[in-house]
TORKOL-4160 file (C-alpha; in steps of 0.2 Angstrom, whole numbers, padded with zeros to 4 digits, m for minus):
337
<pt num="1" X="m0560" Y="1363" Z="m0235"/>
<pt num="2" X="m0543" Y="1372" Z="m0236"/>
<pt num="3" X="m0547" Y="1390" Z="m0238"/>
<pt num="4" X="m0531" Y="1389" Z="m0250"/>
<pt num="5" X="m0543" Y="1379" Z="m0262"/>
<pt num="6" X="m0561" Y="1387" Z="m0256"/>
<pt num="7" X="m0553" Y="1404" Z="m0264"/>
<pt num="8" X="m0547" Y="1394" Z="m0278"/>
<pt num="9" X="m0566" Y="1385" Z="m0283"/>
<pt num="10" X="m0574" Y="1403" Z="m0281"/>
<pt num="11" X="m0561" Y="1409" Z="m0293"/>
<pt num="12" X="m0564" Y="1397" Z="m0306"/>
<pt num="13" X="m0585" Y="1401" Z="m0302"/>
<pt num="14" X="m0579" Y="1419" Z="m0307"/>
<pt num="15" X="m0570" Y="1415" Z="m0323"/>
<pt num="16" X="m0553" Y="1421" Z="m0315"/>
<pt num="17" X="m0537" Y="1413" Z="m0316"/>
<pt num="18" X="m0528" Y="1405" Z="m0302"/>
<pt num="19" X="m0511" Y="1406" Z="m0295"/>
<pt num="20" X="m0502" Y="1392" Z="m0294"/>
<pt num="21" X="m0492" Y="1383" Z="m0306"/>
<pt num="22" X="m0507" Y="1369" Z="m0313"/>
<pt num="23" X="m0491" Y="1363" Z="m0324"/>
<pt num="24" X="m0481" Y="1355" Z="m0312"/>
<pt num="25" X="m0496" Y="1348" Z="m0300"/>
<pt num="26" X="m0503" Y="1340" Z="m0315"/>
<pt num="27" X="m0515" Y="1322" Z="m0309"/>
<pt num="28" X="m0515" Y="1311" Z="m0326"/>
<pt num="29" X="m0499" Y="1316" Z="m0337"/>
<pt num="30" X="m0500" Y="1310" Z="m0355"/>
<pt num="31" X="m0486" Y="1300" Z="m0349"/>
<pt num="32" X="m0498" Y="1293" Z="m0340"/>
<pt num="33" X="m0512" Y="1291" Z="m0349"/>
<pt num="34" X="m0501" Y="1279" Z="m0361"/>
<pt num="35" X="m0494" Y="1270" Z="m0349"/>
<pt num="36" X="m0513" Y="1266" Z="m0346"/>
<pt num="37" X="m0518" Y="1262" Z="m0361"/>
<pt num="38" X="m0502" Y="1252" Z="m0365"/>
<pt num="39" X="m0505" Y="1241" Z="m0351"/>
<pt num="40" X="m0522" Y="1238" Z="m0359"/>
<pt num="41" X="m0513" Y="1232" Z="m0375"/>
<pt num="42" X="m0517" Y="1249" Z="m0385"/>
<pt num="43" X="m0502" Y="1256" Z="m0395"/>
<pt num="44" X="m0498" Y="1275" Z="m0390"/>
<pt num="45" X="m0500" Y="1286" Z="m0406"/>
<pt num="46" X="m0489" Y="1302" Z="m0398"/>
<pt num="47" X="m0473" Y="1305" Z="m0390"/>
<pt num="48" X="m0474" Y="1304" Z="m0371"/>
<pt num="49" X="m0466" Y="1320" Z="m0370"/>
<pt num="50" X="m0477" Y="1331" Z="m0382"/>
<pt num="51" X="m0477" Y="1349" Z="m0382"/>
<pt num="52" X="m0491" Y="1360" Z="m0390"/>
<pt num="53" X="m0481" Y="1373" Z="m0400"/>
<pt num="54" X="m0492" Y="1386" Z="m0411"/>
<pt num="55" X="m0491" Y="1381" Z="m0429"/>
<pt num="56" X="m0482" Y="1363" Z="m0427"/>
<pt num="57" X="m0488" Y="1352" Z="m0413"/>
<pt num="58" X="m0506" Y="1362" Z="m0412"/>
<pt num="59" X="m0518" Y="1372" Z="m0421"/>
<pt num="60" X="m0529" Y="1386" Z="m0414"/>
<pt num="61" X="m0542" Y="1395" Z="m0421"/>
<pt num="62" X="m0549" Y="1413" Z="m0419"/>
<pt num="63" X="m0567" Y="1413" Z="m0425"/>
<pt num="64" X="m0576" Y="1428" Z="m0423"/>
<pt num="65" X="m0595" Y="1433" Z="m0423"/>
<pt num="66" X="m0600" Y="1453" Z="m0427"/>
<pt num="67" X="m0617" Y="1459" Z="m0424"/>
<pt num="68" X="m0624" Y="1475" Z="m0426"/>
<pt num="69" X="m0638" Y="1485" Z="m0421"/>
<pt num="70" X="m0649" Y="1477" Z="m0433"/>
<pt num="71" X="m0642" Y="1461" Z="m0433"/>
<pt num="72" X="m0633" Y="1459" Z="m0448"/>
<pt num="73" X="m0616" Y="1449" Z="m0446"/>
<pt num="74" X="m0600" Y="1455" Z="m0451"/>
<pt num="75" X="m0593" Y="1442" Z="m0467"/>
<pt num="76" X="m0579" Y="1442" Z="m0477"/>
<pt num="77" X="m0577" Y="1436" Z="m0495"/>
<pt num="78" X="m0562" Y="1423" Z="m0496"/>
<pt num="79" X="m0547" Y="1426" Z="m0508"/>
<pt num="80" X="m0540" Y="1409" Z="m0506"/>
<pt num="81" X="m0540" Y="1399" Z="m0521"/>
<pt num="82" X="m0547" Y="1384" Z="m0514"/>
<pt num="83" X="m0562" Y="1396" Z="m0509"/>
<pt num="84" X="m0561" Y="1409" Z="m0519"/>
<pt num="85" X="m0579" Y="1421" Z="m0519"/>
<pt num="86" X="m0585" Y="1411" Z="m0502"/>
<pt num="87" X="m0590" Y="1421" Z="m0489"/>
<pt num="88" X="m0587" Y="1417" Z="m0472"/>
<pt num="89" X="m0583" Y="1422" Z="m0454"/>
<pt num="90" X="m0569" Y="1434" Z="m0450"/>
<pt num="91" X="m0557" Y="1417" Z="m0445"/>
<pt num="92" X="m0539" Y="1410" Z="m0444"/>
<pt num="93" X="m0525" Y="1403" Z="m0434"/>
<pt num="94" X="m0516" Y="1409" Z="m0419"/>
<pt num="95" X="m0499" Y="1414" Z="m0423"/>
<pt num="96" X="m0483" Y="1412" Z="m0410"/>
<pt num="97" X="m0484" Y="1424" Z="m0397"/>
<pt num="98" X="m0501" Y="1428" Z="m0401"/>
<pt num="99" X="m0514" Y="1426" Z="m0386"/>
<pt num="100" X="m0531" Y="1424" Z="m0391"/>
<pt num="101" X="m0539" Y="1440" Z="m0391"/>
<pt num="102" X="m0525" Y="1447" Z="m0400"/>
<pt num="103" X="m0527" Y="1434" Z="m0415"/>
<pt num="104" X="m0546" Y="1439" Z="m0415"/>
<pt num="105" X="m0545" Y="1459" Z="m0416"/>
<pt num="106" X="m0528" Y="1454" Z="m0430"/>
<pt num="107" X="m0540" Y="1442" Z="m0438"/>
<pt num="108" X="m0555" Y="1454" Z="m0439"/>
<pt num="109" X="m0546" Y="1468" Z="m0446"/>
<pt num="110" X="m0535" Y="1459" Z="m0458"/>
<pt num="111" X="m0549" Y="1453" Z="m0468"/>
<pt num="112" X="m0565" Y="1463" Z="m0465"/>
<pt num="113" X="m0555" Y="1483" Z="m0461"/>
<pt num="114" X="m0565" Y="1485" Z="m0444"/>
<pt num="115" X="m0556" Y="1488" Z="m0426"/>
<pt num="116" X="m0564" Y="1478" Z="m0416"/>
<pt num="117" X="m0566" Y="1474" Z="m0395"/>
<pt num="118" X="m0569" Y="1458" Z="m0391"/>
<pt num="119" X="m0582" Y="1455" Z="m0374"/>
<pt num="120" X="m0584" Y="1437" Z="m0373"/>
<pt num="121" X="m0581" Y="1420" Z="m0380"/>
<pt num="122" X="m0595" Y="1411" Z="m0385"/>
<pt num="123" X="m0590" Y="1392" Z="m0388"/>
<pt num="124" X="m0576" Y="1384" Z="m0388"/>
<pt num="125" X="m0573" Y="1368" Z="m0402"/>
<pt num="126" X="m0561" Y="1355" Z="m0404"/>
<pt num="127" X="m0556" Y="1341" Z="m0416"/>
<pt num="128" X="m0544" Y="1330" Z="m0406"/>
<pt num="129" X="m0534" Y="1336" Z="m0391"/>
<pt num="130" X="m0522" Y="1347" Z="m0407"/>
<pt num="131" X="m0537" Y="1357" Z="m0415"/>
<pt num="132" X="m0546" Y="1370" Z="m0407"/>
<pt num="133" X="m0556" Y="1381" Z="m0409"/>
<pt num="134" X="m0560" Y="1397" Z="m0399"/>
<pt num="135" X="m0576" Y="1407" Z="m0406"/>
<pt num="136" X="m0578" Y="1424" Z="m0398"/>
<pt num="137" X="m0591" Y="1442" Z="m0400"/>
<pt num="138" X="m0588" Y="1459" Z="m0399"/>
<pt num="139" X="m0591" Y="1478" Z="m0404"/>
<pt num="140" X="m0583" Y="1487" Z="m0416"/>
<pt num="141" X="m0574" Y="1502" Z="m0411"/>
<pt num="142" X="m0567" Y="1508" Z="m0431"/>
<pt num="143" X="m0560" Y="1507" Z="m0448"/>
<pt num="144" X="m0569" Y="1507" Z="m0463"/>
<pt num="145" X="m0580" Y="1488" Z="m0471"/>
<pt num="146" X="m0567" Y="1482" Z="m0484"/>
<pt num="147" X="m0573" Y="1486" Z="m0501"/>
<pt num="148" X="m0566" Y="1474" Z="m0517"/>
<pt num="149" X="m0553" Y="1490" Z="m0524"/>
<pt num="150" X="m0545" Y="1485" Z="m0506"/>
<pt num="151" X="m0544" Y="1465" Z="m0512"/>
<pt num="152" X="m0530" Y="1457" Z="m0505"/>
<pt num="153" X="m0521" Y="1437" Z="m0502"/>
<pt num="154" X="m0535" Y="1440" Z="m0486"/>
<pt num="155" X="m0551" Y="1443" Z="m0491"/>
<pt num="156" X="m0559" Y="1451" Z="m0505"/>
<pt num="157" X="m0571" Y="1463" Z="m0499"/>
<pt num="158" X="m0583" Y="1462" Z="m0481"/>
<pt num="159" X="m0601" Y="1465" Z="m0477"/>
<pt num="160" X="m0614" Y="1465" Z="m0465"/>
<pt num="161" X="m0626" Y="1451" Z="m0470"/>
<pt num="162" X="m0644" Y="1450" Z="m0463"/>
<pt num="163" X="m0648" Y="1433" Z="m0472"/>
<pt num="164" X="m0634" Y="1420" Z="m0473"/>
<pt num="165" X="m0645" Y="1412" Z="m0489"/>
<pt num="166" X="m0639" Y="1428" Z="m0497"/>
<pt num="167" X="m0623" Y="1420" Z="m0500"/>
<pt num="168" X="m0611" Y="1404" Z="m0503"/>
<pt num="169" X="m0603" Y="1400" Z="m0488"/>
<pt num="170" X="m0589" Y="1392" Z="m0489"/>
<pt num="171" X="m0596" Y="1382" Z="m0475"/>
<pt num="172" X="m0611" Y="1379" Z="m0463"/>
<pt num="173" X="m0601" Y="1375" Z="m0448"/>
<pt num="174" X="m0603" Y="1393" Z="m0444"/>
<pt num="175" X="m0622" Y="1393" Z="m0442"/>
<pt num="176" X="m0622" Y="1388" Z="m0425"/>
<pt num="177" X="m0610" Y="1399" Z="m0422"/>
<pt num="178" X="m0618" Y="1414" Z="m0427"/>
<pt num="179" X="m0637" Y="1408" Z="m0419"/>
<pt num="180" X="m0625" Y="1406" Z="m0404"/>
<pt num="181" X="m0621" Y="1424" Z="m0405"/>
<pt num="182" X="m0637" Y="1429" Z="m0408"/>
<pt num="183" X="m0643" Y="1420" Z="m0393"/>
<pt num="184" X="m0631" Y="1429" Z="m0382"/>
<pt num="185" X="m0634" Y="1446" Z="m0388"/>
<pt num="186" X="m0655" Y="1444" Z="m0385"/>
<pt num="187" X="m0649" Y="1436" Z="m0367"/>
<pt num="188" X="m0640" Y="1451" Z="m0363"/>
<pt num="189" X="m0652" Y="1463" Z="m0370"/>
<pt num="190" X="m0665" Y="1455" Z="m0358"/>
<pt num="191" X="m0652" Y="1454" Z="m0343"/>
<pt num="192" X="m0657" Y="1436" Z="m0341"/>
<pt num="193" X="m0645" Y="1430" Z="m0327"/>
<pt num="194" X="m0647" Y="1414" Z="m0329"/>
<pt num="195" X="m0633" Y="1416" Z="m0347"/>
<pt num="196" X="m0614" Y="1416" Z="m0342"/>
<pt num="197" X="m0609" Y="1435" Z="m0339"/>
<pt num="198" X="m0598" Y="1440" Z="m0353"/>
<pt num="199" X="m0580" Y="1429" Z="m0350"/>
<pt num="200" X="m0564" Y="1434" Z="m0360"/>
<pt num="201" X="m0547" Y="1423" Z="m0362"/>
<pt num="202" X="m0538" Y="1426" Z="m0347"/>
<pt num="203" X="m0519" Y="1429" Z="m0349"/>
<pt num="204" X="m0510" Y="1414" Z="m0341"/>
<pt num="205" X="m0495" Y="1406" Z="m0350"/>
<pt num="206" X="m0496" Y="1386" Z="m0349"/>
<pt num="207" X="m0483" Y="1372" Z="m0357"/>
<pt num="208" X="m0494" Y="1358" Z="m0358"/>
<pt num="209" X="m0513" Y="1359" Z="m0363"/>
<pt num="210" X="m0523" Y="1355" Z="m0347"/>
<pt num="211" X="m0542" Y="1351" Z="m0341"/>
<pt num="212" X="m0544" Y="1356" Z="m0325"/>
<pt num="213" X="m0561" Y="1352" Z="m0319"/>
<pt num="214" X="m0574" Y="1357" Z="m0304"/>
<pt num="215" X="m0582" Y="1339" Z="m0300"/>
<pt num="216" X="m0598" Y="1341" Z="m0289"/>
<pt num="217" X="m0611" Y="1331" Z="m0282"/>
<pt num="218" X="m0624" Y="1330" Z="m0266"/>
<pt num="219" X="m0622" Y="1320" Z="m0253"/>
<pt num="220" X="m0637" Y="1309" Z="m0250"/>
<pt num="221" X="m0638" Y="1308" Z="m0231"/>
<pt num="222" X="m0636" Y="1327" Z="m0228"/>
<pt num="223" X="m0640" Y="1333" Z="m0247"/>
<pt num="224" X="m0625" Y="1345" Z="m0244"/>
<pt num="225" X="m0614" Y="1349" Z="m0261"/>
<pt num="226" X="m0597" Y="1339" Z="m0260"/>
<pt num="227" X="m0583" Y="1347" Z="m0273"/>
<pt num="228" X="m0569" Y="1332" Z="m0277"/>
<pt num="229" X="m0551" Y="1338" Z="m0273"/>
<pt num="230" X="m0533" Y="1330" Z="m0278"/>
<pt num="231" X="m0522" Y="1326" Z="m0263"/>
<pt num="232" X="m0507" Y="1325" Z="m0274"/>
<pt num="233" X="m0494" Y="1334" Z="m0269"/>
<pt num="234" X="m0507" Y="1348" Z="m0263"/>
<pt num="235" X="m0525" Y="1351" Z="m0262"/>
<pt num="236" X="m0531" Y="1356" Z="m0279"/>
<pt num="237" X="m0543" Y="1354" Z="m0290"/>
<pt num="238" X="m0543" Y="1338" Z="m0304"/>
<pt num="239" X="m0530" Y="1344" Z="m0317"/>
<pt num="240" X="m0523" Y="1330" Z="m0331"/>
<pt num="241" X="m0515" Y="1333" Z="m0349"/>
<pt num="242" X="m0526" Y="1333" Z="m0364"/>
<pt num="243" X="m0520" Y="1319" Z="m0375"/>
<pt num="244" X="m0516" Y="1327" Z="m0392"/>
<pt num="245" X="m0525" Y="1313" Z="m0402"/>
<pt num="246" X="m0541" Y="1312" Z="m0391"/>
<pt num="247" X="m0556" Y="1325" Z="m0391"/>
<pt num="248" X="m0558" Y="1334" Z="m0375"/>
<pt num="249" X="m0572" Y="1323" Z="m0368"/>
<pt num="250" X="m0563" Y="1307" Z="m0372"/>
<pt num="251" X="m0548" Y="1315" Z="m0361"/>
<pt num="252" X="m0562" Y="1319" Z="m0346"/>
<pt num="253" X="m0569" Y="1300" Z="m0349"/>
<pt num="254" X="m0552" Y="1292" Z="m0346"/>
<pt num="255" X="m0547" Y="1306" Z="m0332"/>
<pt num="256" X="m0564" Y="1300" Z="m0322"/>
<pt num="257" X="m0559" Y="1283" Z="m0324"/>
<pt num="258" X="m0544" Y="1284" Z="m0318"/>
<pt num="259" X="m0551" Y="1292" Z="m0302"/>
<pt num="260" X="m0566" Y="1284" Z="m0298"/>
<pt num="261" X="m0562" Y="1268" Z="m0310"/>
<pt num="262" X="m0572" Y="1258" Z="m0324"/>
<pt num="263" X="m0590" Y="1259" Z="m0316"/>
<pt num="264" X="m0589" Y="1278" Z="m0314"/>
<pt num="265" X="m0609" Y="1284" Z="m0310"/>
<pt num="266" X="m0616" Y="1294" Z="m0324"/>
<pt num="267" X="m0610" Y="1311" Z="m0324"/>
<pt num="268" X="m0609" Y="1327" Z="m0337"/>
<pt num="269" X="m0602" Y="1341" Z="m0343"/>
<pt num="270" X="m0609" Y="1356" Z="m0340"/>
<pt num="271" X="m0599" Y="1367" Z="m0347"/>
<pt num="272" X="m0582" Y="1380" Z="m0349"/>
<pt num="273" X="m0579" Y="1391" Z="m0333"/>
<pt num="274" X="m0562" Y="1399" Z="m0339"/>
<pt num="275" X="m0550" Y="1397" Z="m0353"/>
<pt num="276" X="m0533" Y="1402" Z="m0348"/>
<pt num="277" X="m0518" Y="1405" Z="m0361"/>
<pt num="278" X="m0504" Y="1415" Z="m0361"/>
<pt num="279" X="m0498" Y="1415" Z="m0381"/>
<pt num="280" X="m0480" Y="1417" Z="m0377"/>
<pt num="281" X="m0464" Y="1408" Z="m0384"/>
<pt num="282" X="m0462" Y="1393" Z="m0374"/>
<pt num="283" X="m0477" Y="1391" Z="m0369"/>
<pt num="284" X="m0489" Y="1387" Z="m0380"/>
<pt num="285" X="m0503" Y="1376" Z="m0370"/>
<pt num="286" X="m0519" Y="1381" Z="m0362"/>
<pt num="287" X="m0531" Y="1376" Z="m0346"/>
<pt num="288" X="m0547" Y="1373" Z="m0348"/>
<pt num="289" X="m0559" Y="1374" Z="m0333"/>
<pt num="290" X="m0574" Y="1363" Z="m0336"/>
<pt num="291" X="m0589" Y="1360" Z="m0325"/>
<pt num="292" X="m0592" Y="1342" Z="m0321"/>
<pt num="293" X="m0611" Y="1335" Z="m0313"/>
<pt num="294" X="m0612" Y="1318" Z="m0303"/>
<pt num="295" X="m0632" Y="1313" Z="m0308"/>
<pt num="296" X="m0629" Y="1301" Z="m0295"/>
<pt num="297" X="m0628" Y="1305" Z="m0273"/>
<pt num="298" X="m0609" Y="1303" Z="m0266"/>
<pt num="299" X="m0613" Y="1285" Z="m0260"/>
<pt num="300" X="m0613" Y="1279" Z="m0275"/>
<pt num="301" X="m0596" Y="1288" Z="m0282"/>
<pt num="302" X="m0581" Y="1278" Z="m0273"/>
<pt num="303" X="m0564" Y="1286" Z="m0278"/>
<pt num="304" X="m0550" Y="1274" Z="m0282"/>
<pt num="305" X="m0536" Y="1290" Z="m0285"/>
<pt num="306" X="m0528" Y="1301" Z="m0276"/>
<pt num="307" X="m0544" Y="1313" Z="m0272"/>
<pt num="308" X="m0555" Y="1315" Z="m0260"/>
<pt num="309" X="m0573" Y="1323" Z="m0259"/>
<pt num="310" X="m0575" Y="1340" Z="m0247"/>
<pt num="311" X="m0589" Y="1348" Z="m0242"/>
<pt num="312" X="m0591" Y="1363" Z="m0248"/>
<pt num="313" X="m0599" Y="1381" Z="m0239"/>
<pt num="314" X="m0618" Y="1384" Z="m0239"/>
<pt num="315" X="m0612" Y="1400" Z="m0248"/>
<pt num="316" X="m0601" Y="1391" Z="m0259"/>
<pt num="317" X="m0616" Y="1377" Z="m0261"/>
<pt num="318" X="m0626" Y="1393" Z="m0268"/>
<pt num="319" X="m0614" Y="1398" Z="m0280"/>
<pt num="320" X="m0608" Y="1383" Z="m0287"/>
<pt num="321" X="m0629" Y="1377" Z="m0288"/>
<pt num="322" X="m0634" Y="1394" Z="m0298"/>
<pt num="323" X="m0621" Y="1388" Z="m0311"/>
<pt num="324" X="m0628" Y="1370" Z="m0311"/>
<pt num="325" X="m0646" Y="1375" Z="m0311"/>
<pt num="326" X="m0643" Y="1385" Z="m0328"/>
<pt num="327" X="m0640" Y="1378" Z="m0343"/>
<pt num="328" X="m0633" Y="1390" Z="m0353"/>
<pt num="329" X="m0622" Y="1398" Z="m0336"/>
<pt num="330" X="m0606" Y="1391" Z="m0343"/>
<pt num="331" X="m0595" Y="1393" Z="m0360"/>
<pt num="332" X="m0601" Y="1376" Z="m0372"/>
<pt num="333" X="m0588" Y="1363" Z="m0379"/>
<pt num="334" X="m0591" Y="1356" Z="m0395"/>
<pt num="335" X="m0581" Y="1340" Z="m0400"/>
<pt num="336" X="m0581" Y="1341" Z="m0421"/>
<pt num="337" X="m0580" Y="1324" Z="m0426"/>
């Protein structure tokens, strides 16, 4: 393996960003993909040349969950009409120029009056390849709960709320989140390594919205772990355009197929290694790094695309297995349908 590349996948393991430009060396354009799917007599249902721009082409949500010491979670009673005395998670949308992090601590102190730091993401949802959803935890560090005589177009009042049957939510999609948050926090107060150590946004502007994925699977004759690489242009690893109409998985279904073709072996997601975005003008996409498994040896995954499989290091073999082998060692993705 290229050492260029070997750096590159232990990166990715340590939730880092990489280097180069994932934009312009991009494997399955959404050009591409429609070209695909025209050829298959399927109408395209978005522009060849879409661009995510914040608040017009593509929607991102901050959601954020608060615990404290006794776990109690930080809520805020809605002021919008259409849910008006709901109570619900300090959440919003990303504004332009806004990376995720700094929409989270906005969003949190807008409608709740705390300060917050955020540690880690938790999950990370989608609806579509336009819609997502980034659900992060953190401390807070000051300001004072929201009381009603403070009652503005954001929120009514906060609390801390130690049983969510307490309230009327305004709606239950957060009670995952919040047993999500909860699991974490236990995980970490038991330094069980087998959970994903805490992994923030990282700070890397992108045009388009990208999957950029770590494929892996054993060879059967010398059981040794083989990662899949591009050839185009460079070695790399697997990077295509999320098409703005499909869910993320529907994107990584029609990406393997273009690779290895329609009888692709059974493979999964395992998770999120990294999220990169850099919430500046101009550049409103994302990368996701998303851990995918072969259940099958490399025999029995022929690739039809430009990519090859490498061998990998015994001590990059290690690494990459410890993440396999742990089911809760990388960031979840949940398609909302």
């Amino acid at each position: 393996m290229p050492d260029s590349v070997e750096i590159a996948v232990e990166k990715v393991l340590k939730g880092l960003a990489l280097d180069f430009d994932d934009d312009e060396i991009c494997d399955f354009t959404l050009e591409e993909q429609i070209s695909v799917m025209e050829s298959q007599g399927v109408a395209p249902t978005v522009n060849p040349n879409y661009k995510p721009i914040v608040g017009e082409t593509i929607t991102y949500i901050v959601a954020t969950v608060i615990l404290n010491d006794a776990d109690e979670i930080l809520m805020m009673q809605e002021a919008k009409q259409s849910c008006a005395g709901k109570w619900y998670l300090p959440a919003g949308r990303m504004e332009k120029n806004e990376s995720i992090i700094e929409a989270a601590k906005r969003e949190v102190r807008e409608e709740t009056g705390l300060l917050i730091d955020c540690t880690t993401l938790l999950l990370v949802e989608c609806a579509g390849g336009s819609w997502i959803r980034f659900v992060l935890t953190g401390i807070v560090i000051d300001g004072t709960l929201k009381t009603p005589s403070q009652a503005d177009k954001e929120s009514l009042q906060a609390k801390w709320i130690a049983n969510l049957d307490e309230v009327t939510l305004r709606a239950k999609d957060i009670k995952h989140l919040i047993d999500r948050a909860k699991q974490y926090k236990q995980a970490r107060s038991l330094k069980d390594k087998t959970w994903h150590k805490d992994q923030l946004p990282l700070l890397k502007p992108h045009t388009k919205l990208l999957l950029r994925l770590l494929v892996v699977t054993k060879k059967r004759s010398s059981n040794r772990l083989h990662v899949l690489l591009s050839e185009r242009t460079t070695f790399h690893l697997p990077t295509c355009e999320v098409h703005p109409a499909k869910s993320i998985y529907s994107t990584l279904r029609r990406f393997m197929i273009e690779i290895f073709g329609a009888e692709v072996a059974p493979h999964r997601p395992h998770g999120l290694l990294n999220v990169e975005h850099g919430g500046k003008e101009g550049a409103d996409g994302a990368c996701l790094s998303l851990l995918v498994v072969f259940k099958s040896p490399l025999e029995e995954a022929p690739i039809i695309g430009k990519c090859v499989w490498h061998e990998v290091t015994k001590d990059l073999e290690e690494k990459i297995l410890l993440r396999i082998m742990a089911k809760n060692s990388t960031l979840p993705v949940h398609v909302i349908r």
